[in-house]
SEVO-216745 format. One line per field, with one value per residue (C-alpha): x, y negated, z negated; residue in three letters; residue number from 1. Coordinates in Angstrom, 3 decimals, decimal comma, always signed. Example, Ala and Ser with C-alpha at 12.3 -4.5 7.8 and 13.67 -1.06 7.14 Angstrom:
BEGIN
px <- [+12,300; +13,670]
py <- [+4,500; +1,060]
pz <- [-7,800; -7,140]
aa <- [ALA; SER]
i <- [1; 2]
END
This chain:
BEGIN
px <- [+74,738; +77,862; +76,375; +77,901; +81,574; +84,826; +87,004; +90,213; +93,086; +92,932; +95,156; +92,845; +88,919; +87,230; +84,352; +83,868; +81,701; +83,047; +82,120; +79,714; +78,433; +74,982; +72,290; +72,719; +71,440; +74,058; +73,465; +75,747; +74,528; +75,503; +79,354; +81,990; +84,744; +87,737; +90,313; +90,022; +91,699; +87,833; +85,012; +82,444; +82,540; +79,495; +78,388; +75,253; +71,626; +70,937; +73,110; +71,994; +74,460; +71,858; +73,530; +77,367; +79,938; +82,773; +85,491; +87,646; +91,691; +93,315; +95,706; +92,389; +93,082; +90,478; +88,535; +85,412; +84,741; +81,717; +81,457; +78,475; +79,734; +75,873; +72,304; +70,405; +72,399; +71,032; +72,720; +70,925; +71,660; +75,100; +77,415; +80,224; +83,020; +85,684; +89,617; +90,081; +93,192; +91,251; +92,595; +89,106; +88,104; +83,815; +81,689; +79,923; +80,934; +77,813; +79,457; +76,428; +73,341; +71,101; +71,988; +69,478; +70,844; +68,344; +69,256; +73,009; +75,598; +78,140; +80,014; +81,945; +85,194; +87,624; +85,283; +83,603; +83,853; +81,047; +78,178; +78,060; +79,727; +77,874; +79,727; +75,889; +75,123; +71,200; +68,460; +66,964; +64,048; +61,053; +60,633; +64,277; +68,014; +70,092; +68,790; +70,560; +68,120; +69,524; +66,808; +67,199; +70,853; +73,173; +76,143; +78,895; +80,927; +83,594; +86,951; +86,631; +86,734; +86,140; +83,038; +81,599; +78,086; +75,408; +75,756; +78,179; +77,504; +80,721; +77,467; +74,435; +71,580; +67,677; +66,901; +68,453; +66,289; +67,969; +64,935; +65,025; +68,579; +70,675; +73,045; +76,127; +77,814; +77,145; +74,789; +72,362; +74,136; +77,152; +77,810; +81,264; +82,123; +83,631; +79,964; +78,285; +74,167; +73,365; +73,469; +74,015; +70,277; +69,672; +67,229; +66,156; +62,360; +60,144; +59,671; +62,983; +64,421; +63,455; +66,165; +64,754; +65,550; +62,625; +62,525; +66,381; +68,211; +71,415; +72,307; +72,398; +68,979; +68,662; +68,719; +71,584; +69,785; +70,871; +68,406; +65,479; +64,187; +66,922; +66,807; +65,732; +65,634; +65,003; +64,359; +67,143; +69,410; +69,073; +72,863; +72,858; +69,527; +68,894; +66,915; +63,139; +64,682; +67,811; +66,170; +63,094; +66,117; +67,264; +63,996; +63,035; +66,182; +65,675; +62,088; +63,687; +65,978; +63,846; +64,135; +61,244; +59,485; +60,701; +59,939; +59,060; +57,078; +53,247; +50,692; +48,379; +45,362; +42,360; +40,146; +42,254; +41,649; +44,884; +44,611; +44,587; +47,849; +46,155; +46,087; +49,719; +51,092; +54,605; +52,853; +52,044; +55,081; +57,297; +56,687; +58,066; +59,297; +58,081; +59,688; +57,522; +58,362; +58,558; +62,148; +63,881; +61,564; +60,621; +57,902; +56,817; +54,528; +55,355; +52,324; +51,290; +54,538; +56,093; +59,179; +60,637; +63,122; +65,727; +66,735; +68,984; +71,139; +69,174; +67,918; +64,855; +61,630; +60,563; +57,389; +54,984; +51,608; +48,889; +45,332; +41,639; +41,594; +38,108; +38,777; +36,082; +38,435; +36,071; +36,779; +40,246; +41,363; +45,415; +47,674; +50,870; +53,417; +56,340; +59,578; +62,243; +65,801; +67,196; +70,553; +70,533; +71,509; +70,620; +67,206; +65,087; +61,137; +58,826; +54,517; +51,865; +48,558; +45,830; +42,054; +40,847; +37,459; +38,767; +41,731; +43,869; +47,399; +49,374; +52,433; +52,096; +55,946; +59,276; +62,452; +63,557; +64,797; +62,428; +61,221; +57,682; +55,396; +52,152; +49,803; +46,650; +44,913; +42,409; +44,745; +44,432; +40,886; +39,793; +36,924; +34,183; +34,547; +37,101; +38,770; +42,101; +45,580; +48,767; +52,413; +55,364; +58,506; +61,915; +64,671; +67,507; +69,491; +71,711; +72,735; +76,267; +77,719; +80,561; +84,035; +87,831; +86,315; +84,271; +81,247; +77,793; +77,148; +75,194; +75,260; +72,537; +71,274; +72,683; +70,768; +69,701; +69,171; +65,631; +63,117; +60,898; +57,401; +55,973; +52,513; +50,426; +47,128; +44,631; +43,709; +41,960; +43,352; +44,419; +42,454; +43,769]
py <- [-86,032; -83,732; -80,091; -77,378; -78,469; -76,487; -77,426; -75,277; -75,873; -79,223; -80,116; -82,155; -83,187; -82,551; -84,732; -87,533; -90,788; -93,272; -95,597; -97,936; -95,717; -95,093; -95,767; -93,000; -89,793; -87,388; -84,096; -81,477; -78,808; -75,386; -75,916; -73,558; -74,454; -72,320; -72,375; -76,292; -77,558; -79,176; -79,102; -82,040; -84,535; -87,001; -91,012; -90,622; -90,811; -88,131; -84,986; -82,112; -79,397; -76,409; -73,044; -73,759; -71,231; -71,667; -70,143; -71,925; -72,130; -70,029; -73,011; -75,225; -75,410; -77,311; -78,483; -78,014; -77,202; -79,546; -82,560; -84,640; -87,962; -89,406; -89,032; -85,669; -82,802; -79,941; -77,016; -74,358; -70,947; -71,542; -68,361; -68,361; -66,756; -67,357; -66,937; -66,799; -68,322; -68,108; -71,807; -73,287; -73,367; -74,200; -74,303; -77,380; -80,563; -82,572; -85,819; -87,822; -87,043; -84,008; -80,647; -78,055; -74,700; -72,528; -69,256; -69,241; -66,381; -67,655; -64,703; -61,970; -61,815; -61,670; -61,973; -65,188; -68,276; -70,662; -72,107; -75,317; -77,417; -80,347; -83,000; -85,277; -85,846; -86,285; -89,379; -90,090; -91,189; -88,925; -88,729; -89,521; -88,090; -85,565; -81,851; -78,617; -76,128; -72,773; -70,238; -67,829; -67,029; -64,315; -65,503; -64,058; -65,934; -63,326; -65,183; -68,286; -67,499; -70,461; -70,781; -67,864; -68,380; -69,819; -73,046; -74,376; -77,432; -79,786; -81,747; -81,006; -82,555; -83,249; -80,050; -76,662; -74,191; -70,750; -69,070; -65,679; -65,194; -62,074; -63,022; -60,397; -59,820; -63,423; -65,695; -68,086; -71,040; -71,555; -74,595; -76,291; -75,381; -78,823; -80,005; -80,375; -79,454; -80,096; -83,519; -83,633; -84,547; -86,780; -89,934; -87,792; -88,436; -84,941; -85,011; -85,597; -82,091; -78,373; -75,546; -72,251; -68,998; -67,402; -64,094; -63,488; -59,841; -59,128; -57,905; -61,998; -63,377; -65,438; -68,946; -70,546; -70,449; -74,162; -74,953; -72,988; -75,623; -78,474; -80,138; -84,457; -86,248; -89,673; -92,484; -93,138; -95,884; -99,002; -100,475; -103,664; -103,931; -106,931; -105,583; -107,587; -109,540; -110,618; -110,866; -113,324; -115,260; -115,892; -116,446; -119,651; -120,906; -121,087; -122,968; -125,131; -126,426; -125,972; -128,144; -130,446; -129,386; -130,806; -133,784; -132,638; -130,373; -131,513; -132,124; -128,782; -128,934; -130,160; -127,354; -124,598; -120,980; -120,511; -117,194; -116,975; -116,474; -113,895; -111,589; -111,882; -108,892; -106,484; -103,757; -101,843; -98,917; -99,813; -98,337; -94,423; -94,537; -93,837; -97,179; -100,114; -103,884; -104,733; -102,814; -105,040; -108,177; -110,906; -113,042; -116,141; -119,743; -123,414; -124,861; -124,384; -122,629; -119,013; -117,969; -114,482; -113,270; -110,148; -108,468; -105,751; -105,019; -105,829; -102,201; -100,790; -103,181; -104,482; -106,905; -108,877; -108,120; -110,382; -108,273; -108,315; -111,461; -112,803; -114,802; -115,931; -115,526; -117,298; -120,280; -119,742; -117,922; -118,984; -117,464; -120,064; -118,991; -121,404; -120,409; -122,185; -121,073; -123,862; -121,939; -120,440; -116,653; -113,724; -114,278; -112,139; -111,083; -109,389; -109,573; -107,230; -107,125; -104,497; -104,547; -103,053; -102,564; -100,988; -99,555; -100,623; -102,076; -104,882; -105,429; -109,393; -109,837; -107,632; -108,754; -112,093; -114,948; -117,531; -119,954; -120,920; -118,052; -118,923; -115,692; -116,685; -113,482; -113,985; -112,483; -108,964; -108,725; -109,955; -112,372; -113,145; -112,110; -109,707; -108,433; -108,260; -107,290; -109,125; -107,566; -110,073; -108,388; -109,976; -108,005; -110,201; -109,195; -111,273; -110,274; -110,853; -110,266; -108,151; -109,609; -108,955; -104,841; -104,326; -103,474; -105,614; -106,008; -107,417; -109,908; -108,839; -110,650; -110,023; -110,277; -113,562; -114,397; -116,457; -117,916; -120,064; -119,475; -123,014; -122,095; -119,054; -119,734; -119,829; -122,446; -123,401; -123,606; -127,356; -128,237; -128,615]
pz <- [-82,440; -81,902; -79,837; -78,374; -79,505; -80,854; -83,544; -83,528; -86,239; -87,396; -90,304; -92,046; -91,127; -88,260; -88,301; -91,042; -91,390; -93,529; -96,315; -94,406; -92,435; -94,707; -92,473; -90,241; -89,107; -88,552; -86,509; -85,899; -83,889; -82,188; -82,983; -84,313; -86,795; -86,677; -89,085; -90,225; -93,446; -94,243; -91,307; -92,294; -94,697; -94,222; -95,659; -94,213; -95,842; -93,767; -92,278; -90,393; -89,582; -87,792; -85,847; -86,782; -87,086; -89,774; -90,665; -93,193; -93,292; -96,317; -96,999; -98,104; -101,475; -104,473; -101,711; -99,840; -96,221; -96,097; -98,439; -98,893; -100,300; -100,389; -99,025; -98,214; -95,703; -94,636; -93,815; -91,874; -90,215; -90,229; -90,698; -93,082; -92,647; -95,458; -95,483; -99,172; -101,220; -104,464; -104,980; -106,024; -102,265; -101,680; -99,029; -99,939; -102,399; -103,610; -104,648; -104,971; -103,367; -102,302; -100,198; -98,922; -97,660; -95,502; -93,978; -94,489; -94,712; -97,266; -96,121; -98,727; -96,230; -99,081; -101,663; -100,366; -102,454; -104,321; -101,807; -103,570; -105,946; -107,514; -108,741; -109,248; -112,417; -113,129; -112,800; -116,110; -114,469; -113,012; -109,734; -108,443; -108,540; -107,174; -105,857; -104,707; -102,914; -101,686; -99,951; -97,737; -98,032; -98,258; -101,288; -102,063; -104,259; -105,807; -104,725; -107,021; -110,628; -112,093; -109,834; -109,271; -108,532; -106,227; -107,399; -109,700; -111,521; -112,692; -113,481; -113,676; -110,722; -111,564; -109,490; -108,807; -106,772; -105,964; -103,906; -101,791; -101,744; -102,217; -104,906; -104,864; -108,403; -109,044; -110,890; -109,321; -111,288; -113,508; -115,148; -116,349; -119,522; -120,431; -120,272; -123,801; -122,970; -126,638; -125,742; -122,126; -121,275; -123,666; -122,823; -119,579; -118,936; -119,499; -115,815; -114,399; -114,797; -112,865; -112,331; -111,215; -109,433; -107,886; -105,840; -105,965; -105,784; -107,784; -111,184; -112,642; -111,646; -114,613; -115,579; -117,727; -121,106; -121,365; -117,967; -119,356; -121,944; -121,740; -124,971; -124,070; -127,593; -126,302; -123,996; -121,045; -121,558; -119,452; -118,516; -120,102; -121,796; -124,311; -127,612; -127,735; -130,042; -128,502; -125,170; -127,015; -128,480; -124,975; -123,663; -126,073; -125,626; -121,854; -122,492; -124,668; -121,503; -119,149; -116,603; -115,010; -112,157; -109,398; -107,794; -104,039; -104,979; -104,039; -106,790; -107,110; -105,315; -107,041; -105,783; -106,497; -108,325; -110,726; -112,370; -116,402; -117,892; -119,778; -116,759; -116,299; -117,390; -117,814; -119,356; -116,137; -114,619; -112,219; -108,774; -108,252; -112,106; -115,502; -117,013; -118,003; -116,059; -119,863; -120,109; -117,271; -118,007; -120,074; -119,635; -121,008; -120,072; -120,615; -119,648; -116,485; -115,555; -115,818; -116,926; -115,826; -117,185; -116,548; -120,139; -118,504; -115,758; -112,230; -110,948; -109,425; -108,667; -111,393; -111,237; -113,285; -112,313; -112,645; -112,858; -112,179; -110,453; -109,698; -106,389; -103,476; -101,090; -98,281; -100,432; -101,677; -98,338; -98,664; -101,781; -102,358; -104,627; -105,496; -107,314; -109,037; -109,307; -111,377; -111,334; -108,219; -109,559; -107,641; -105,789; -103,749; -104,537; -103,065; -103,370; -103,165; -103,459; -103,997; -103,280; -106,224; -105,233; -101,249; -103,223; -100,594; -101,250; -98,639; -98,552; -98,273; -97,937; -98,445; -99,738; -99,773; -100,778; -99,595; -102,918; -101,177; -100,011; -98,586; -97,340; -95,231; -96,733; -93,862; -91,640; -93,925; -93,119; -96,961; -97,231; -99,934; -103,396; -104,728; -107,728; -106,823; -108,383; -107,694; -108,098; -108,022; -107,695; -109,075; -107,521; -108,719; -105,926; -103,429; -99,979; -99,278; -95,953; -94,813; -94,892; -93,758; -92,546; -95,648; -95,681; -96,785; -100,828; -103,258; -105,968; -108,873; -111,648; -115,200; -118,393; -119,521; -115,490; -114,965; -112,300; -112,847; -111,135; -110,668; -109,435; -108,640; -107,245; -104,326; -102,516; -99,604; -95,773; -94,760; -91,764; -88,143]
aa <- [UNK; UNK; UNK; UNK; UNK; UNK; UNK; UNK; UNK; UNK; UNK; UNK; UNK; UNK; UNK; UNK; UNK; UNK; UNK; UNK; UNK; UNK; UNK; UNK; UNK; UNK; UNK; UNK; UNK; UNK; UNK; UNK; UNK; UNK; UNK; UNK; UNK; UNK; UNK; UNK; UNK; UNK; UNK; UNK; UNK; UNK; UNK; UNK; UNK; UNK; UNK; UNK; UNK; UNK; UNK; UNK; UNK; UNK; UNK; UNK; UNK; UNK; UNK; UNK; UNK; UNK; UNK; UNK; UNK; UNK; UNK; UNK; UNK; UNK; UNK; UNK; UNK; UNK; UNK; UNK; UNK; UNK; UNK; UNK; UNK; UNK; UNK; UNK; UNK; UNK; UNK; UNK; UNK; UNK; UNK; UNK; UNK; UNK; UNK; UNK; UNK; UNK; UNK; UNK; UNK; UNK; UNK; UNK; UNK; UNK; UNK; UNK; UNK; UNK; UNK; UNK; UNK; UNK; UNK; UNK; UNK; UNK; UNK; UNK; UNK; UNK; UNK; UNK; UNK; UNK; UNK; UNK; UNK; UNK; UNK; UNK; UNK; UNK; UNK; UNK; UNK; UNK; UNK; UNK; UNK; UNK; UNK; UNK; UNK; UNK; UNK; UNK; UNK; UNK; UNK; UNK; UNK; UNK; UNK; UNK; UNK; UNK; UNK; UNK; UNK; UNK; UNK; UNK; UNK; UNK; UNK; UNK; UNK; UNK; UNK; UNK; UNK; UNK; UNK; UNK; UNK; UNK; UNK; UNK; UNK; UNK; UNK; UNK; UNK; UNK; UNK; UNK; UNK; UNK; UNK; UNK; UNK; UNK; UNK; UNK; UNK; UNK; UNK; UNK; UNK; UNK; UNK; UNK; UNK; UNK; UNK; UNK; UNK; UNK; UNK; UNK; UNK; UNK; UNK; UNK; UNK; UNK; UNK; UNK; UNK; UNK; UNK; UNK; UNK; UNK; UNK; UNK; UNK; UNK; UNK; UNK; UNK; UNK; UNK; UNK; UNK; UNK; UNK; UNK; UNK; UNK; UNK; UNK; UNK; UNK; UNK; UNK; UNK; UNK; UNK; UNK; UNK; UNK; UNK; UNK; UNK; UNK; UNK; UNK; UNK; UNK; UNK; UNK; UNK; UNK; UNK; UNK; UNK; UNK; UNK; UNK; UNK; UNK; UNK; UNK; UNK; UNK; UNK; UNK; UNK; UNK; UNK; UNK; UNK; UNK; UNK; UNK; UNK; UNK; UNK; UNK; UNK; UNK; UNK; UNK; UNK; UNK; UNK; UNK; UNK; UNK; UNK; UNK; UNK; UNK; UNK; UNK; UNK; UNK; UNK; UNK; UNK; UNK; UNK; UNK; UNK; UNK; UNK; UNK; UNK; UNK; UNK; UNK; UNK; UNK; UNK; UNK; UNK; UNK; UNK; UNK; UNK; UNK; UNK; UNK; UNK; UNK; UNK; UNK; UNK; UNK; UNK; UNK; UNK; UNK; UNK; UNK; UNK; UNK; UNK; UNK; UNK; UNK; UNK; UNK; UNK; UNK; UNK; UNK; UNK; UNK; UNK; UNK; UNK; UNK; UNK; UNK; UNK; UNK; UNK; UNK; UNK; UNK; UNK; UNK; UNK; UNK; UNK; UNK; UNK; UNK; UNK; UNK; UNK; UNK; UNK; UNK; UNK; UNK; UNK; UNK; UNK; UNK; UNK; UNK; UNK; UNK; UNK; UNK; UNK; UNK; UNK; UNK; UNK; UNK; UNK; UNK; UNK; UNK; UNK; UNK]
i <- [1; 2; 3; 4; 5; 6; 7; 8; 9; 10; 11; 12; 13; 14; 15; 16; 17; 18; 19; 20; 21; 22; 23; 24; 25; 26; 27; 28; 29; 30; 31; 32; 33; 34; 35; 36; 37; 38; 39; 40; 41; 42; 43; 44; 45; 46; 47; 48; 49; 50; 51; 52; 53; 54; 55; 56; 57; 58; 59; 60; 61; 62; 63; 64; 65; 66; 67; 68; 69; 70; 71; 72; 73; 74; 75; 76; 77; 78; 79; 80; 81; 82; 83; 84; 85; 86; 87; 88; 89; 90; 91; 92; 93; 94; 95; 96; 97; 98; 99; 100; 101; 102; 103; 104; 105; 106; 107; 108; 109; 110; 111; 112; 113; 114; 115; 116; 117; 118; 119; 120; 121; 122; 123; 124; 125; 126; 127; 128; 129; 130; 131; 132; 133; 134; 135; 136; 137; 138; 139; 140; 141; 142; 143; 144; 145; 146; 147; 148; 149; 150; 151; 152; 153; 154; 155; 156; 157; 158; 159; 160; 161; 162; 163; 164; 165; 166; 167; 168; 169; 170; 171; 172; 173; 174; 175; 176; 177; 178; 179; 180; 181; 182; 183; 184; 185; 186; 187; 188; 189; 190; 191; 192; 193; 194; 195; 196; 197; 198; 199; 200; 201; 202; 203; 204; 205; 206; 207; 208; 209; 210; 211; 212; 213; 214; 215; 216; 217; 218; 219; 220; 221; 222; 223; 224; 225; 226; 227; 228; 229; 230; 231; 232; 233; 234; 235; 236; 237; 238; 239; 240; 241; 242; 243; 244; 245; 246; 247; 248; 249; 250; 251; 252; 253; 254; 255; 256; 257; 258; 259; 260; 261; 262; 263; 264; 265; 266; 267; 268; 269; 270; 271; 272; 273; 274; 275; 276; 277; 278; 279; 280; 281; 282; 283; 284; 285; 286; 287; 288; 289; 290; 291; 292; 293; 294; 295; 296; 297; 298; 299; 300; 301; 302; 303; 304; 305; 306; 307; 308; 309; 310; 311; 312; 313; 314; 315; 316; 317; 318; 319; 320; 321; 322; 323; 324; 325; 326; 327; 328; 329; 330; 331; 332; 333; 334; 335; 336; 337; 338; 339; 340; 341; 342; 343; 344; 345; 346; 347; 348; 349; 350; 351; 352; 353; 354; 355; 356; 357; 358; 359; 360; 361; 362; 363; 364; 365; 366; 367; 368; 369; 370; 371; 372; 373; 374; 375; 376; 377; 378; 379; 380; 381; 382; 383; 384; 385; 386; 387; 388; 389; 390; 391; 392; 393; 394; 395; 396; 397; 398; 399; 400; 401; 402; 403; 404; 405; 406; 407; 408; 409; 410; 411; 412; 413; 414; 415; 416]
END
């Protein structure tokens, strides 16, 4: 938390996080900002700047005073007071993630200059992707021509909301004219797009006609995705190779419950999108194993779930999942599983890399006979740790990448 300081002059930043610097909250409180080349420019999933006075310097030129490189900031109450160059100076630069503005003077010293720029371009998917939200705000945004509005869009985010502000001379939003709309929003899911301006005063209170109904033709591409019958290609030629189970691995249980492979199943959404498992999966059976599959570039959670299992759980109390990575590419799973009939979800284990899972489901307060759902997640992801001062990646899977899952079943506990 930085409160109650002074910046005075500084010829470049005054307060940055770097690259690395993600998982942190970043508050900046009760400070004034007086005549800085740039004030703030934040790595942080999530920024707070609250009560802050700033005045910008006249010789900040195609910049921004505040720059949010990634994650969510919000900037409230702060009063803006601009020295304008009319050089394409901004307030705010929305590289890559969200910004909400509440209660802010983006003052007309000058003429003012644009609130926000974003530089975000939209999530195909529902549910997800960038957002600019102003309400509550005095803009004046006359000293940029290029930019004069509330919000100007170099691209264009999932969400604009202009609520409750006084908008002086300018529009709510502009957008780039280098950007093609006609096909700009192509593939976009039906729910992954909302730009309004509600409750505004000022002579240009409406929407861009290219926001009002933006056209989506499509379905969103997926980087890297095999076509069914490229990816089925693939997949056969895997079985074919296959290799054997191996040898350490213990003989299954004679009294065992081992789900049909009927119930397995890629048909079902991943979690928080509107895409199918289907579209990042393949699945197939030799025998008694399961073969999964990635057909595009690793992304999101995708999972095979295996549904409406009929288990006695006082008999079968222990799940045991084993999984073979013959050629040891990018790892990590995850399992859940869901009492249908309580409608209650666990979260059995989170991501990992381990290849045998066992879950004593005893321990989740499940006994006797239940209908339950299982979700297997293949991330296809592969921690690698930070190196000569850079900061932690990870290795993903690539199309074509398999596991094989050797069993899937319930058995009962050993005894003591």
């Amino acid at each position: 938390m930085i409160e109650g300081c002074k910046f005075y002059g500084a010829d470049g930043v005054c307060l940055e996080t770097r690259k690395g610097s993600n998982s942190t909250f970043f508050v900046i409180q009760n400070c004034n900002f007086i005549y800085n080349r740039q004030a703030v420019i934040s790595n942080c999933d999530k920024t707070t700047i609250v009560d802050c006075w700033m005045s910008t310097l006249s010789a900040m030129e195609n910049m921004a005073a505040i720059v949010n490189v990634h994650g969510v900031m919000t900037v409230e109450r702060l009063l803006g007071v601009p020295l304008v160059s009319r050089r394409g100076q901004r307030w705010i630069d929305n590289e890559k993630g969200s910004v909400y503005c509440r209660d802010c003077r983006f003052g007309g010293e000058g003429g003012g200059f644009t609130p926000v720029y974003n530089w975000a371009k939209y999530n195909p998917d529902a549910g997800g992707g960038p957002v600019i939200s102003l309400r509550n705000c005095e803009v004046n945004a006359q000293g940029n021509y290029k930019a004069m509005a509330a919000v100007y869009c170099v691209e264009v985010p999932n969400l604009i909301s202009v609520e409750n502000c006084l908008l002086r001379g300018v529009p709510a939003i502009k957008i780039d004219k280098n950007l093609d709309l006609q096909n700009y929003f192509d593939k976009a899911h039906p729910g992954a797009l909302s730009y309004s301006v509600e409750n505004c005063t000022g002579a240009f209170t409406d929407l861009p006609k290219a926001l009002q109904r933006p056209p989506m033709p499509g379905k969103p591409d997926i980087p890297g995705q095999l076509s069914r019958r490229d990816g089925k290609k693939l997949l056969q030629q895997h079985l074919a190779a296959l290799p054997s189970t191996p040898a350490d691995l213990p003989p299954i249980p004679e009294d065992c419950y081992i789900p049909p492979q009927k119930s397995w199943t890629l048909n079902a959404y991943m979690d928080a999108t509107p895409l199918k498992n289907s579209e990042r999966l393949m699945l197939a059976f030799q025998q008694d194993r399961a073969v999964l599959m990635w057909r595009a570039d690793s992304s999101g959670w995708p999972h095979v779930e295996i549904q409406k299992i009929e288990v006695d759980l006082d008999r079968y109390p222990i799940l045991e999942i084993v999984i073979n990575n013959p050629e040891d590419t990018p790892l990590e799973t995850a399992v859940k599983l869901i009492d249908e009939d309580a409608e209650e979800l666990f979260q059995l284990s989170g991501q990992g890399s381990k290849t045998h899972l066992c879950f004593d489901l005893r321990k989740y307060g499940l006994s006797g006979k239940k209908t339950l759902s299982l979700r297997f997640y293949y991330l296809g992801i592969r921690y690698v740790p930070p190196k000569n001062n850079q900061t932690y990646t990870y290795d993903k899977t690539k199309p074509g990448d398999y596991i094989i899952v050797e069993r899937l079943l319930f058995r009962q506990a050993e005894e003591k």
